[in-house]
Every structure is written in C-alpha cells, then in structure tokens.
C-alpha positions as CSV (number, residue, x, y, z in Angstrom):
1,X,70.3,81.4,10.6
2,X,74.2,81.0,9.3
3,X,74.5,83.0,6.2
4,X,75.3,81.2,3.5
5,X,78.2,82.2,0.5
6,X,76.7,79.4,-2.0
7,X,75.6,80.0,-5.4
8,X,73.3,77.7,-7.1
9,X,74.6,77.5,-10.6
10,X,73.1,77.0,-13.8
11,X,74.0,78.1,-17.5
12,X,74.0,77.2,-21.2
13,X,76.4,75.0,-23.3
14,X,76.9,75.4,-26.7
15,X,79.8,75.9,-29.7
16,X,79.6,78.8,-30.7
17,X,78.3,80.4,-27.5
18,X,79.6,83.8,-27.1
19,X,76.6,85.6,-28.9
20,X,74.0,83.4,-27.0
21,X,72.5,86.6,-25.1
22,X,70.6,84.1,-22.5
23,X,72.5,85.4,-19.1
24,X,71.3,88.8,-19.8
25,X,67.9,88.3,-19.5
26,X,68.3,85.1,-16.5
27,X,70.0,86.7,-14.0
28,X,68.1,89.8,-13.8
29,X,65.1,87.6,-13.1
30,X,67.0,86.2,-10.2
31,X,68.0,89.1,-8.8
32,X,64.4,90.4,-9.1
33,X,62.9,87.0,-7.4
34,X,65.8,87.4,-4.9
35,X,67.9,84.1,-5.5
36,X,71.4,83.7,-5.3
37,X,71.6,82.1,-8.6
38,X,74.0,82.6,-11.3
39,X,73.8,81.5,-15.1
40,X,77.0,81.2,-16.7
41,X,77.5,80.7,-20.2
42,X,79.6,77.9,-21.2
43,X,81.3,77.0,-24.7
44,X,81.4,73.5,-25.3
45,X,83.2,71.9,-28.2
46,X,80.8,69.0,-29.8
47,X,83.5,65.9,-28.5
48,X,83.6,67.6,-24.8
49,X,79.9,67.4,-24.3
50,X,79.9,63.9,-22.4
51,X,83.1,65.6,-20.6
52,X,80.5,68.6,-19.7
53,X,77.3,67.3,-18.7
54,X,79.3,65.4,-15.7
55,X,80.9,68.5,-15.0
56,X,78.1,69.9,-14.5
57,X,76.6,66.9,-12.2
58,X,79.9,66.7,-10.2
59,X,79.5,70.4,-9.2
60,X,75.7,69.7,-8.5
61,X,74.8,72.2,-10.8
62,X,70.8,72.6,-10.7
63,X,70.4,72.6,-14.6
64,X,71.4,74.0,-18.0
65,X,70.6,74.8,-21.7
66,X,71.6,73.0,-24.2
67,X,72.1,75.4,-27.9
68,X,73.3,74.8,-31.3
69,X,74.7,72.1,-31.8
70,X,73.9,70.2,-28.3
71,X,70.4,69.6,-28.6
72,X,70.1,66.0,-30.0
73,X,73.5,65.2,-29.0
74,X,72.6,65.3,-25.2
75,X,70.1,63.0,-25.3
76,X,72.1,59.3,-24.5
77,X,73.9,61.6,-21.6
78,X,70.5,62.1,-19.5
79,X,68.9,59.7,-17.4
80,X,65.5,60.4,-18.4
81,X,63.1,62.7,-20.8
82,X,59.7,64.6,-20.5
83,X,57.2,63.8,-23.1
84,X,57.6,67.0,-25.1
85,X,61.1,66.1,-25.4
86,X,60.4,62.6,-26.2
87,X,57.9,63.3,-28.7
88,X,60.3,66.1,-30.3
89,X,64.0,64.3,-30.5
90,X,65.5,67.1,-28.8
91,X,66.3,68.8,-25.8
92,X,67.3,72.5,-24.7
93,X,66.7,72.0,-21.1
94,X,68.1,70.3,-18.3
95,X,67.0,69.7,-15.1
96,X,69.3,68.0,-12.5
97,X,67.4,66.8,-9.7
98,X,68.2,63.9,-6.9
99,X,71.6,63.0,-9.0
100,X,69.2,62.7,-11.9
101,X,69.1,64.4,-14.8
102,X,66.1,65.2,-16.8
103,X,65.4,66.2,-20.3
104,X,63.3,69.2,-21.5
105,X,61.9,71.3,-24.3
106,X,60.3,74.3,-23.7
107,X,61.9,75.8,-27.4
108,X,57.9,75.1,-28.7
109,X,56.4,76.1,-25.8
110,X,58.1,79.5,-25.6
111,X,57.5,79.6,-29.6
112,X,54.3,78.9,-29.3
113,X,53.6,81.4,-27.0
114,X,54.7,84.3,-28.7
115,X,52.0,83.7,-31.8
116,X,49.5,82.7,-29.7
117,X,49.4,86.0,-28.3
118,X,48.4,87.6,-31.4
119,X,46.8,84.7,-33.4
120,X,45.5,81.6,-32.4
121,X,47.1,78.5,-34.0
122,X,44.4,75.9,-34.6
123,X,44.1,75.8,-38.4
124,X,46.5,77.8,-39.6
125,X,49.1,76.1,-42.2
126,X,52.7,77.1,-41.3
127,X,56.2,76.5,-42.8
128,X,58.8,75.5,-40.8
129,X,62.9,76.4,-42.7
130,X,65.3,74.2,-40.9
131,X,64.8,70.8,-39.2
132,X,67.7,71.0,-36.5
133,X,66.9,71.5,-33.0
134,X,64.6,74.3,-32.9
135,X,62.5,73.3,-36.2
136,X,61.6,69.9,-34.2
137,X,60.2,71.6,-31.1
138,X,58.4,74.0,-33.1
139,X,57.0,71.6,-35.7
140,X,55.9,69.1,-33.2
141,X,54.7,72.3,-30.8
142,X,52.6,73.5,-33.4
143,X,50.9,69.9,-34.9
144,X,50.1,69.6,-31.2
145,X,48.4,73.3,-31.1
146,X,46.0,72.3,-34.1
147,X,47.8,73.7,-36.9
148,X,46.7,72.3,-39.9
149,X,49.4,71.6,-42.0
150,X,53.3,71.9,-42.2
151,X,55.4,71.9,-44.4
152,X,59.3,71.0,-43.3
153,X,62.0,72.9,-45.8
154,X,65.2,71.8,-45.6
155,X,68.8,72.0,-47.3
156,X,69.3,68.2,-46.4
157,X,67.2,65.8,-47.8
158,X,67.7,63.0,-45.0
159,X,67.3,65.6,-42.1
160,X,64.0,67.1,-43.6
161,X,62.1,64.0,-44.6
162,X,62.8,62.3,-40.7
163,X,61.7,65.5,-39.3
164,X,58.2,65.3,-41.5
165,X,57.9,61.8,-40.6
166,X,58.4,62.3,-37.2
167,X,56.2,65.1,-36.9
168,X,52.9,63.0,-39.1
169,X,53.5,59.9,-36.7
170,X,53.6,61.8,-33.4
171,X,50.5,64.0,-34.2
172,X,49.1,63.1,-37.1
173,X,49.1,66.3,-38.4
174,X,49.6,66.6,-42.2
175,X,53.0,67.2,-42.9
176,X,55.2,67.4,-45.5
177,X,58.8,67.8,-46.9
178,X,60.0,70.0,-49.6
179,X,64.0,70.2,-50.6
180,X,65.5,73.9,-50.2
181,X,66.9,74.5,-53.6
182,X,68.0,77.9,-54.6
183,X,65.0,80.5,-53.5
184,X,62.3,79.1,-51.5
185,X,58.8,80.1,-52.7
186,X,55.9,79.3,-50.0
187,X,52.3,78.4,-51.0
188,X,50.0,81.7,-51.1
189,X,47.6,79.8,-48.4
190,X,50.7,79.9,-46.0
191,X,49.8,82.0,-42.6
192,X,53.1,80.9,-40.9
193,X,56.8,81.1,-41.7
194,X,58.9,80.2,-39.6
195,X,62.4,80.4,-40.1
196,X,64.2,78.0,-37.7
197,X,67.9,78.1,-38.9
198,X,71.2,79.9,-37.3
199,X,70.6,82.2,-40.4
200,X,71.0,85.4,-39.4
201,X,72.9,85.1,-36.2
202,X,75.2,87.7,-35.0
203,X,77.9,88.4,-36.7
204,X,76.2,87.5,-39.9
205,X,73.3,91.0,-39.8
206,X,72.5,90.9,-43.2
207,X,72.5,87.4,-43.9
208,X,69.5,86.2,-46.5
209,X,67.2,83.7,-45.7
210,X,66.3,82.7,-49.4
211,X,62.6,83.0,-49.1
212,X,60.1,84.7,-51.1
213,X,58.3,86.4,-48.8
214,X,56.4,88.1,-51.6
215,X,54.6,84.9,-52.1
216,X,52.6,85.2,-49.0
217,X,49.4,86.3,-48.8
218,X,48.5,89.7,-46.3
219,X,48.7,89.9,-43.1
220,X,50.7,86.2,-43.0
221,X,52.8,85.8,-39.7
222,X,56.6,85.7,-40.0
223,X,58.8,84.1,-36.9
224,X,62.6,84.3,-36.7
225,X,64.2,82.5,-33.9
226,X,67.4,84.3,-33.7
227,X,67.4,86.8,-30.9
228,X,71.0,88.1,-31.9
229,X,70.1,90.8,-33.7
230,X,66.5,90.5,-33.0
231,X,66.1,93.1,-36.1
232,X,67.4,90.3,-38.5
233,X,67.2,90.8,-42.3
234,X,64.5,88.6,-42.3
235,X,62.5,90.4,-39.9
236,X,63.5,93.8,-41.6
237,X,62.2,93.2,-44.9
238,X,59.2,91.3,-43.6
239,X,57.7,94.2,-42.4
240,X,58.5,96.4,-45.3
241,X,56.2,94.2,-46.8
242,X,53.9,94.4,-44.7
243,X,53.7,91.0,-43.3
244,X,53.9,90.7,-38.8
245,X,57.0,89.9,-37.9
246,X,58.1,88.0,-34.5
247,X,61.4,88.2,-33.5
248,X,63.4,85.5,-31.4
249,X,63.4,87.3,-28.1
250,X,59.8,86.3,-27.5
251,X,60.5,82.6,-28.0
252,X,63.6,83.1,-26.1
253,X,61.5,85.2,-23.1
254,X,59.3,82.5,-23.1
255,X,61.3,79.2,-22.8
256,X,63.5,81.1,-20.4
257,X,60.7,81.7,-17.9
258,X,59.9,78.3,-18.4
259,X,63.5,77.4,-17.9
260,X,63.7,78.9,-14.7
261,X,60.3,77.7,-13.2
262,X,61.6,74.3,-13.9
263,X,64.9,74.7,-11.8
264,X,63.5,77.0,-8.7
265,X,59.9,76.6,-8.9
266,X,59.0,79.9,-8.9
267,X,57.7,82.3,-11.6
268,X,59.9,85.3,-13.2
269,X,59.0,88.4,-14.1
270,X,58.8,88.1,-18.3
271,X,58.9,91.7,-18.8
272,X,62.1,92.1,-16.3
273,X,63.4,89.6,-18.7
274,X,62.5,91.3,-22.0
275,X,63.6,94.3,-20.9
276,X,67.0,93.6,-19.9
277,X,67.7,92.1,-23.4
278,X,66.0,95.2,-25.1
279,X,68.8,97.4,-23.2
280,X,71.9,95.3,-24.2
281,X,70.5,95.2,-28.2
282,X,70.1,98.7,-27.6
283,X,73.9,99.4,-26.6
C-alpha cells in the first residue's frame, strides 16, 4: 500500500488564542492512537471568522474548536447543529463531514464530567458567573443533569436575563438571574460555583473573581474553567478555605476526548491527555 505524506488537519480558532493550551494535550493523543493528525491553533480576529470557517472547508479540514469569542458567532456559518448545541446557543465544536459542517458542544459534557466524578448532580443548586459561551453549555448541561436550581450572575443585564430564560424554557429547571454588582455573595444553600468567565486567564494570575466564597456552606464544590493557569486565584483561595476545587483542565480533558471521538471515531487516552498538560504547566 502507497504510503501516504497527508495530514488530516484540525485545530482551534479564537482571538486571543495564543494561551489556549488545547494542542498540547490533542496531539499527544494522536500520536498515542497512531494518526497522522495535527491540531493547529489558529488566531482568528472576530470580522475574519466567515473568512475562516471556509478556509477551513476549502482545505477539507476534518473539524475545529471554536474559543472565546467564536462560540455564538459561528453559528449562521454551519450547515447544521446537534441538539446539545441547539438547546445551548453555542458551539465549541465542529465537525466537517461530506462538505457539511456540523455544530457541537461538548463544553457541558466535559464540565459535567469532572463533578460527576466526585458528586452526583441531581439536586444540587449551583451558581453559574458569566453567561458567554461556556456559562450556556454548563447551565443548560447541568438543568439537564437534575440540578435543582441555578442561578445565572452576570455583569450584563441583557446577557444574563436571556441566558436564565433560555435555560427555564429548555429544561424547566428553576433558574434565575441576579446582576453582578460589586462583590458577589452566593446563598449559603449553594453546592456549586461555577465560575465561567475569561477571569483568570493567563497573563492575568492573580486576577479576582469578586465572589464571596466565605458565604458557602462546607464542603461546597468550586469549578473554574480556565485551564491557563489551572492554579487560578480562584482555585487557590478556594481551597484555603476549605471548599473542593476543580480546575479547568478536567473540563477541558473531557470535551477534548469528546472532541476527538467526534472527528476520528476512536477513543483517546484521557490520562495521556491530562498528563501532557500537567508537564507544560509544570515548565
């Protein structure tokens, strides 16, 4: 059989995109499953997106991520969406398939599979900070879990209260908005914070999320989606307090074996994956 010199190619757009430490973890996975598959990672200024996505099609691409601040925008660019997608308003994964190209979410998923494997969610009452992107998969992920209330917290008053709409008419699942003004103080009966914002992200270490963590009750979960530094501020002086902290390089473990199972149809390695990102944070 001819050998053959082709790469099939898939990556991540987004603006800024330079900390995004995604490759790191994909292409170890391929190398371990044996594919010639590269990820590249792609900045992609918010006006060159339509300009992008049929890049990407014209090089027959097999897929890509979409980061901040691509996630909603993509949406009129793809020729179809998944139901999670749908339901959520947002997509962070592309598959291209027959000239087709297909619109997925597995931020949620991968979310949700990082708390589910230390606390089941039906019941518990979380907080969502943020309603971008990554608060909509999450907020929608969770409702759909069982959780038994959210509450959305938001900066914007317009993004927050359609995100807690959206979120009550798709599950019906109490949920509810509150403005972030100042510090944020959580109800004691909170057993989920989740803070889904770019707060945080690399280069910004010691950025504050203004929370209260204090306000929550023992033993309360705390999620931070960034995975660059995965030892944010946030997750720092959550567990001074006591609280358990998740960092972002579950959720971002997670969706990416998802991610990848989508384009090749085969299963990664998650701890191949987890490990490759612990030794570049650890450089």
């Amino acid at each position: 059989m001819p050998r053959s010199f082709k790469q099939e190619l898939v990556g991540v757009f987004g603006w800024p995109v330079a900390e995004n430490p995604t490759q790191a973890m994909i292409e170890p996975a391929f190398v371990a499953m044996g594919l010639n598959w590269r990820y590249l990672t792609v900045e992609v200024r918010p006006e060159q997106l339509a300009d992008a996505v049929k890049g990407a099609l014209a090089m027959s691409w097999r897929g890509f991520n979409c980061t901040i601040p691509h996630k909603v925008a993509v949406i009129p660019l793809l020729s179809e969406l998944s139901p999670a997608a749908t339901a959520i308003g947002a997509v962070n994964c592309v598959v291209i398939k027959d000239g087709k190209l297909i619109g997925e979410n597995t931020d949620g998923k991968g979310f949700l599979q990082t708390v589910q494997a230390v606390r089941p969610v039906t019941g518990l009452e979380a907080v969502v900070l943020g309603a971008g992107g990554a608060a909509r998969a999450i907020g929608v992920e969770l409702a759909l879990a069982g959780a038994k209330k959210i509450t959305i917290v938001n900066r914007s008053l317009e993004r927050g209260e359609e995100l807690a709409r959206r979120i009550q008419s798709t599950t019906r699942v109490p949920t509810t908005f509150a403005k972030w003004e100042g510090q944020y103080h959580p109800a004691a009966s909170t057993d989920l914070l989740v803070q889904a914002t770019s707060i945080g992200l690399y280069p910004d270490l010691n950025a504050e999320v203004e929370v209260d963590l204090t306000s929550l009750k023992p033993g309360a979960i705390v999620c931070d989606v960034i995975p660059n530094p995965p030892r944010t501020r946030l997750m720092r002086d959550s567990q001074q307090l006591g609280l358990l902290a998740l960092d972002g390089l579950g959720m971002l473990v997670n969706q990416g074996v998802i991610g990848i199972e989508l384009w090749t149809g085969q299963s990664p390695d998650p701890s191949i994956m987890r490990q490759a990102l612990e030794s570049v944070f650890a450089e």
